[in-house]
C-alpha positions in Angstrom: 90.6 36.6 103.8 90.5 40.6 103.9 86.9 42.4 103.3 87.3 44.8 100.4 85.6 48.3 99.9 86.2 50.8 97.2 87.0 54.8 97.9 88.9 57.4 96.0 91.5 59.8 96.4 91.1 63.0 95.4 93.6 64.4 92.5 92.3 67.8 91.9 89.0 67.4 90.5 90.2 63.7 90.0 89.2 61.3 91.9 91.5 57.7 92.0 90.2 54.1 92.9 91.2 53.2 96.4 90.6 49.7 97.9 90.4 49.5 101.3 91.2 46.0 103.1 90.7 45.2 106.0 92.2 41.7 107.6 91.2 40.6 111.2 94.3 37.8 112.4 95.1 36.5 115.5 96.5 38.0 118.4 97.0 40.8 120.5 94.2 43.9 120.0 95.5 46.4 117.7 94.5 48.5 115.1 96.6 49.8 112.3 96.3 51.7 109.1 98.7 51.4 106.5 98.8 52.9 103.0 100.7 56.6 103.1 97.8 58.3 104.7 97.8 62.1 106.2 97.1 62.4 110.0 92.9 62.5 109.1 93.7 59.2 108.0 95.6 58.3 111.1 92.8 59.3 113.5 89.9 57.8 111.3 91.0 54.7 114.1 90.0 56.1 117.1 86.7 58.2 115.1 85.8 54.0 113.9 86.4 53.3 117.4 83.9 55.6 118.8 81.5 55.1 116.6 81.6 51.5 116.8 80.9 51.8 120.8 78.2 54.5 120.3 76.5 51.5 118.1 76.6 48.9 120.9 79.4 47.5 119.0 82.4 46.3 120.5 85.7 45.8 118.6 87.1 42.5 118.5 89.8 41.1 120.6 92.6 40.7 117.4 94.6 42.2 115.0 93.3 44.5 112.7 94.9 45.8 109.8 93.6 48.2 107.1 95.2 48.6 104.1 94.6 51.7 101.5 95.7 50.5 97.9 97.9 51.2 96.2 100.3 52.1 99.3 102.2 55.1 97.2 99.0 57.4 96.8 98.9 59.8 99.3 95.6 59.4 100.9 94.7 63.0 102.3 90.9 63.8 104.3 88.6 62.5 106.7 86.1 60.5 103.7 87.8 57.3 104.1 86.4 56.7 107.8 83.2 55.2 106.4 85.1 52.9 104.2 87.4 51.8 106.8 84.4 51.4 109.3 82.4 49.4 106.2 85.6 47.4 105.6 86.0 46.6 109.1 82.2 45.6 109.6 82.4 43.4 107.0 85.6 41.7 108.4 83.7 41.2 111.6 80.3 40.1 109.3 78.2 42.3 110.5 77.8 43.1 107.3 77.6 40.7 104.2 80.7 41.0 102.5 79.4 40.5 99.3 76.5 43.3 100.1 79.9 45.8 99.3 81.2 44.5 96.1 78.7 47.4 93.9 79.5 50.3 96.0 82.4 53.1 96.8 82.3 54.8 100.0 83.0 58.3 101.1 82.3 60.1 105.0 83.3 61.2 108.1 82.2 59.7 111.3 81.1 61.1 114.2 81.6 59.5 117.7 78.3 58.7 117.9 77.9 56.6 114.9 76.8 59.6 112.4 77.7 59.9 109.1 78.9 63.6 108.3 79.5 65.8 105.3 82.0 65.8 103.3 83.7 67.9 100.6 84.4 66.0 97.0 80.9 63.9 96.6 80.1 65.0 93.4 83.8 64.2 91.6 83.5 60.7 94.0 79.6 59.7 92.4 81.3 60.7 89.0 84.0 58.4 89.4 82.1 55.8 91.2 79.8 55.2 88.4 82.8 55.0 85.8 84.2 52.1 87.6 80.3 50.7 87.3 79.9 51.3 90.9 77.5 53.6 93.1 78.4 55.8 96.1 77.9 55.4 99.8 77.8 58.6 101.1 76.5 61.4 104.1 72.9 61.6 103.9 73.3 65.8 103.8 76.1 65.1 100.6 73.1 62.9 98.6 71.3 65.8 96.9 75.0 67.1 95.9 76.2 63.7 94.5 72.7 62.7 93.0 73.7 65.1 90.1 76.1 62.5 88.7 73.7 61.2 86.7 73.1 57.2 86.2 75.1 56.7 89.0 73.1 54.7 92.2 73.9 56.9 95.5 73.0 55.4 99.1 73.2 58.6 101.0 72.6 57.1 104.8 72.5 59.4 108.0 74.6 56.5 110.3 76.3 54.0 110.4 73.3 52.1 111.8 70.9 53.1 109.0 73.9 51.5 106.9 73.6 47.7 108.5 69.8 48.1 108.6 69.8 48.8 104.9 72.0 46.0 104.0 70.1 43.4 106.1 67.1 44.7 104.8 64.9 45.3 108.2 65.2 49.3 106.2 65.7 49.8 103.3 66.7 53.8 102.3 65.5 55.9 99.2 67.4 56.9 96.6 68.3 61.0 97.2 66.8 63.2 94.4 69.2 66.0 92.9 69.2 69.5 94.7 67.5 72.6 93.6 69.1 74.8 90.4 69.2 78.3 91.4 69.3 80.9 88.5 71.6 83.1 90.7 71.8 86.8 92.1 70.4 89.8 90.2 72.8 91.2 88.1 73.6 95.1 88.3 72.5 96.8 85.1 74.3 98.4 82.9 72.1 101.3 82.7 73.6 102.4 85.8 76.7 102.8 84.2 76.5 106.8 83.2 79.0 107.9 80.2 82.2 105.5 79.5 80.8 104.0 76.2 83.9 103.4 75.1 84.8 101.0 77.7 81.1 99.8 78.0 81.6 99.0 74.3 84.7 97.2 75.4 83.0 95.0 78.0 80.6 93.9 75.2 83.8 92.8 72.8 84.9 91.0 76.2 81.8 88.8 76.5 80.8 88.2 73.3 84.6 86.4 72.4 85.3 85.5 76.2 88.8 87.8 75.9 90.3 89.0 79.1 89.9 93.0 79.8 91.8 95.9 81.5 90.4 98.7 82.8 92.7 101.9 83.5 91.5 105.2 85.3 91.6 107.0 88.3 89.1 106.5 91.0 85.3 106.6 90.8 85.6 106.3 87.2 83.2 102.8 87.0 86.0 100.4 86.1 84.5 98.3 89.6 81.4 99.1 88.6 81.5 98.0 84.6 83.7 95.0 86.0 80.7 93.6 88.3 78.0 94.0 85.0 80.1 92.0 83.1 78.6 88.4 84.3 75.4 89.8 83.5 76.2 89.7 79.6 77.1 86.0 79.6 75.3 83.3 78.6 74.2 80.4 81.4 76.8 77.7 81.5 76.1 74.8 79.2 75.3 71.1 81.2 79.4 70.0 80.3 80.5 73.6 82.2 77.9 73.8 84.6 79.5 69.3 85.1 83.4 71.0 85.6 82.1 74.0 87.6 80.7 72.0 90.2 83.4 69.3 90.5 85.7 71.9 91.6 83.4 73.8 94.4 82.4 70.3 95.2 85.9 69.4 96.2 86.5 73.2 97.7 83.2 72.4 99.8 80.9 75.3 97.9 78.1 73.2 97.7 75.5 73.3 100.4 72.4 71.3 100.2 73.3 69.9 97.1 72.3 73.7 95.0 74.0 73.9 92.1 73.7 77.3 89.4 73.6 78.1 85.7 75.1 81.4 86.5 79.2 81.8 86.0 81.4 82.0 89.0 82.5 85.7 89.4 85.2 85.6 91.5 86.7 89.1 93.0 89.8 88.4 95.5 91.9 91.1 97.6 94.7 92.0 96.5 96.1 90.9 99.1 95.7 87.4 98.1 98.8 85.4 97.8 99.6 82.9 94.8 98.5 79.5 96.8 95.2 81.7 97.3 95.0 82.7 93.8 96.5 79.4 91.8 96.0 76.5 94.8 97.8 75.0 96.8 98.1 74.9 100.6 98.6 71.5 102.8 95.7 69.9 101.2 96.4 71.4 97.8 92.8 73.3 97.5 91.6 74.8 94.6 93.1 78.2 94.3 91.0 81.8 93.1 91.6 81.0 89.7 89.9 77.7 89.7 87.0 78.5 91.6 86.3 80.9 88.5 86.4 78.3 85.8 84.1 79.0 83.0 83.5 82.8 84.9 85.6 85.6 85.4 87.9 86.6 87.7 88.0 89.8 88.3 91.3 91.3 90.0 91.2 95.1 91.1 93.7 97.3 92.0 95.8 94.6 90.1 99.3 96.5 90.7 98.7 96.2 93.9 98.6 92.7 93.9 102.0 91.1 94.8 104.5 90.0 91.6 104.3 86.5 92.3 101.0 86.0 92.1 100.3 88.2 89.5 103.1 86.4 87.5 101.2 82.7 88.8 98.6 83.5 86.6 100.8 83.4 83.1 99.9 79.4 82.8 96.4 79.2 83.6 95.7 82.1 80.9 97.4 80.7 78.4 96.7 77.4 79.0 93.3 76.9 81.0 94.6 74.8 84.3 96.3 75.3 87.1 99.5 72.2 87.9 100.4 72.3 91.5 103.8 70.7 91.9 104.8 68.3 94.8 107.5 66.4 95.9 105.0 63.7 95.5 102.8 64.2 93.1 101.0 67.1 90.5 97.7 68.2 91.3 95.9 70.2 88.1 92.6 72.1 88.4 90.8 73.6 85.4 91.4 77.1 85.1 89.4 78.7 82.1 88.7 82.1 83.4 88.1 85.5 82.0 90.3 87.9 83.6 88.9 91.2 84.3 91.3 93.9 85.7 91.3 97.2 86.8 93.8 99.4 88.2 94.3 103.6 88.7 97.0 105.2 86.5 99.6 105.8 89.4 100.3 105.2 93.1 98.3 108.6 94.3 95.2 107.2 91.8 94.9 110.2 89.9 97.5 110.2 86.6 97.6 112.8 84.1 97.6 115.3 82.1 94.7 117.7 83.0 92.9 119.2 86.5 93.9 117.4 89.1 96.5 115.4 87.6 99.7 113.4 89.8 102.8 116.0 89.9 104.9 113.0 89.6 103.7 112.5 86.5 104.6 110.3 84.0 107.1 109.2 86.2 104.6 108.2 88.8 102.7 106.6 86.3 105.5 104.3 84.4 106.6 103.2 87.5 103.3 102.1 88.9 102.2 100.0 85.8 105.5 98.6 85.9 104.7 96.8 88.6 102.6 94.3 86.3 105.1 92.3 84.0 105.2 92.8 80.0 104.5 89.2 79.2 101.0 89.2 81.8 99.8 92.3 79.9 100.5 90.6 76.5 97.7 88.1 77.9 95.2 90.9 78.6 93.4 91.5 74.9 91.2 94.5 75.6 93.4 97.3 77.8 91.6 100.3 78.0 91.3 103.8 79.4 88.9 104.9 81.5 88.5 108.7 82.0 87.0 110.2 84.9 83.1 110.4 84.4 82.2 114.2 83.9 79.3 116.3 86.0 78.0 116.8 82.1 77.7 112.8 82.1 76.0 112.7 85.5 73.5 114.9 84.6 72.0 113.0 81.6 69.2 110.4 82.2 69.9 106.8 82.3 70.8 105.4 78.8 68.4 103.8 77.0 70.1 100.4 76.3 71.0 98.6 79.6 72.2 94.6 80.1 69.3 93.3 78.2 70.5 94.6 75.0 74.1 94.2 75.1 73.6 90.8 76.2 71.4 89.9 73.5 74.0 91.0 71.0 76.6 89.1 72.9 74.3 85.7 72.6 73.8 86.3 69.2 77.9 86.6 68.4 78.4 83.6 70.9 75.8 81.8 68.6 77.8 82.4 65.4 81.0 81.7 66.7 79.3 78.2 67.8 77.8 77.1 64.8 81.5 78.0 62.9 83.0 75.7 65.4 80.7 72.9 64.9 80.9 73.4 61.2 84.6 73.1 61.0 84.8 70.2 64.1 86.4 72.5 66.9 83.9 72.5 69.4 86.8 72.9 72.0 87.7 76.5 70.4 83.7 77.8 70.4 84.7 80.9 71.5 87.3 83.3 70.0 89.6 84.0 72.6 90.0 79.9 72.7 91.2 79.8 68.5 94.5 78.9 67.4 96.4 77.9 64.8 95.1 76.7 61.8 91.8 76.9 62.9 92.1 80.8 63.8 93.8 81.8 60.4 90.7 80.1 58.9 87.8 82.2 60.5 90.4 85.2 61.1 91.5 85.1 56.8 92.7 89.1 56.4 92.0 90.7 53.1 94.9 92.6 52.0 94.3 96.5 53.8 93.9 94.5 57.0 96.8 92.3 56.5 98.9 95.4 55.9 97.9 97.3 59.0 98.3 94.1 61.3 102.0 93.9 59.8 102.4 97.6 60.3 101.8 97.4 64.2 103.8 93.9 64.2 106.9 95.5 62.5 106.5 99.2 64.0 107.4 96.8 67.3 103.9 97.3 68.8 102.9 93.8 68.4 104.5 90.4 70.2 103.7 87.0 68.5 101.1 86.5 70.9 100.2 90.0 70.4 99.5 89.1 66.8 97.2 85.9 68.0 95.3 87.6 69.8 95.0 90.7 68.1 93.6 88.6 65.1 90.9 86.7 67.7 89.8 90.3 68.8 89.0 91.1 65.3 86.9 88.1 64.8 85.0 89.2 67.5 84.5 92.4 66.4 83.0 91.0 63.2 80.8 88.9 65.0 79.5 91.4 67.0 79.0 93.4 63.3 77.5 89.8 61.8 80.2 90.5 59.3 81.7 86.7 57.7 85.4 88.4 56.7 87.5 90.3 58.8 87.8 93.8 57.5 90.4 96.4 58.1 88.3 98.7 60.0 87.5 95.4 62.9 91.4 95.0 62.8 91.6 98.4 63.4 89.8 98.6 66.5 91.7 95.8 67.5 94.6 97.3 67.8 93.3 100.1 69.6 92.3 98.0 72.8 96.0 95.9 72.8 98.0 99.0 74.3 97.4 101.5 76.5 100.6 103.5 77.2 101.8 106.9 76.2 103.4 106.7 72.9 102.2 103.1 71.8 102.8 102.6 68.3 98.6 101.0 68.5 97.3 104.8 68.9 100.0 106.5 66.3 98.2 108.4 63.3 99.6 106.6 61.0 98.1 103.1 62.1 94.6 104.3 62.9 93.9 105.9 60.2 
């Protein structure tokens, strides 16, 4: 009869039931693992191996065979050495059988009989206790995976310490949860000197969770206001703070178990390519983009960036996950970012008209923007100028409302848009930027001026579909941030102002804005 212990295989943030079987028949001495694992798997024999002898234990003189079910799930990682050891112990009954039948097992070995760390414990306890079992795992990954909740975790250091427990001659403790760290400082916004018409942009952006772009030429703040803007958001709630740390758990962000209230602000190169920015690689890791769910992902110099990537992003904006296809299977990662950008007017940085100004211009300018495609800009609600910060700015004294303030006003917006979701049952679309369909013509209603200036812009050909959607979740936002219940012509407006930013846009023509 084989001995049975339970694993998982990691799908993304999912983790899939695994049985592990392990049959000992007559013989010649061999040992064999089937069950379409990756070459970790394949050397997890000779790791068992090794840490069998550094125990004192010596395999036994027959057949061994170790199944990982069901055999058409790739099985990819070192974790499943402690459930083959277990399953193999159990075989031999050195452990009680029957002592396995509660508990799923994740860890490496070591050749000396240690169990080591492993990346994924804290989507593995999840899973384990929705299958009504609890989680064998490293000692050093017990703090991480105690955060599951209800779920029982046996975090031993070796393999030892594991038959010691289950013969009870020592019994281990139950690992407590890690520490909460509140996170870094924030920069202030009260460093930020002049720009309050982007600074008043960033606080649209946070209170409605709408992505931003910031255009100007260098040493204008855009990196600057960019790097304030985590500052102005609210802590993550228990069910983000649950998805945030299921997907650095499996990228292996967690040391010692520390988790954070404070949103992922993720800032790559632009050198990045689209498996670093969207996932992917051998092991099909979370990518840029999912490391930043429920934060913001800040992109700069985005031109720069190459056009696949940039173009990689088009489904996880609109649709809040990330699928990486395989030949043999479909990996998706949550991907609900805010996407922060900023980028300098043209190549040489410096744009025009006035001192200073490229004398390539607009050429210089057209072609450097066009660089970014059309239908990834339509995504990007707030786009917005940044002019280079004058000596007359520099000179004043540091303005008197700083992150404090703004973020105040951005917790009490985030509050109303909250208690209108709960209201009208769409607690998934709290946050404006997240509204659709019938639920955003609801809170969104126009009165008739605004309705007639949003169907202006749509028909002067300034507006896309999408355009419209979002230009409509913008103006919510800017009535929340107003306390107004309606939206007015004046919030659609200003709407309207942020969706374009290039010379000639029908958004800044005299005849829409006034």
């Amino acid at each position: 009869m084989a001995a049975r212990v339970v694993t998982v295989a990691f799908e993304g943030v999912e983790a899939r039931r695994v049985d592990v079987e392990a049959q000992l028949t007559g013989g010649e001495f061999a040992f064999i693992v089937v069950g379409l694992g990756d070459k970790a798997v394949g050397e997890s024999r000779e790791r068992v191996r090794a840490a069998f002898t550094g125990l004192g234990l010596a395999m036994p003189g027959k057949r061994i065979i170790v199944n990982l079910a069901p055999a058409d799930l790739p099985k990819v990682g070192s974790h499943y050495d402690l459930p083959i050891a277990l399953a193999v112990m159990a075989g031999m009954g050195v452990i009680p059988p029957d002592a396995l039948a509660d508990w799923a097992a994740v860890g490496e070995l070591s050749l000396d009989g240690r169990i080591v760390q492993t990346s994924g414990a804290l989507p593995a306890a999840v899973a384990a206790g929705g299958m009504g079992l609890g989680l064998i795992c490293p000692e050093a990954c017990g703090p991480e995976a105690a955060w599951a909740g209800e779920t029982r975790i046996l975090a031993a250091p070796s393999l030892i310490a594991l038959v010691n427990h289950f013969r009870g001659t020592q019994v281990l403790s139950a690992p407590k949860p890690g520490p909460m760290r509140d996170g870094e400082r924030r920069p202030d916004l009260r460093e930020v000197k002049g720009q309050e018409n982007a600074k008043r942009a960033l606080e649209i952006a946070a209170a409605g969770g709408h992505n931003l772009a910031f255009v100007g030429p260098p040493g204008s703040g855009k990196s600057m206001m960019a790097a304030r803007l985590p500052g102005l958001l609210p802590p993550l709630t228990p069910e983000e703070l649950l998805e945030t740390s299921m997907v650095h758990s499996v990228a292996g962000l967690i040391a010692k178990g520390e988790l954070t209230r404070a949103r992922p602000f993720r800032a790559p190169h632009h050198s990045a390519t689209m498996a670093a920015l969207t996932g992917g690689g051998l092991k099909t890791k979370p990518g840029e983009v999912s490391l930043a769910h429920n934060g913001v992902l800040f992109l700069d110099e985005l031109p720069e960036f190459s056009a696949q990537a940039l173009d990689s992003l088009r489904q996880p904006l609109e649709t809040g996950e990330v699928i990486v296809a395989r030949a043999n299977a479909h990996v998706r990662y949550p991907a609900r970012v805010q996407l922060v950008a900023a980028m300098n007017p043209c190549r040489c940085g410096l744009g025009g008209p006035g001192r200073g100004a490229c004398g390539r211009a607009p050429r210089c300018q057209s072609d450097y923007l066009g660089r970014i495609s059309g239908p990834l800009m339509d995504r990007i609600d707030l786009q917005v100028e940044v002019p280079p910060v004058t000596a007359a700015d520099l000179a004043l004294p540091a303005p008197a409302e700083g992150t404090a303030q703004a973020a105040a006003r951005v917790a009490e917006a985030r509050g109303a848009q909250a208690e209108r979701a709960v209201r009208g049952g769409e607690g998934a679309a709290a946050l404006n930027a997240r509204a659709e369909g019938e639920w955003l013509e609801t809170i969104a209603a126009l009165d008739a001026p605004a309705r007639a200036l949003l169907t202006r812009a749509a028909e002067a050909g300034g507006l896309t579909a999408r355009g419209w959607t979002r230009t409509l979740r913008l103006a919510r936002t800017i009535a929340d941030l107003e306390g107004a219940d309606a939206v007015r012509r004046v919030h659609v407006a200003e709407a309207l102002i942020y969706r374009r930013i290039a010379p000639g846009s029908v958004i800044g023509s005299p005849s829409l804005a006034g």
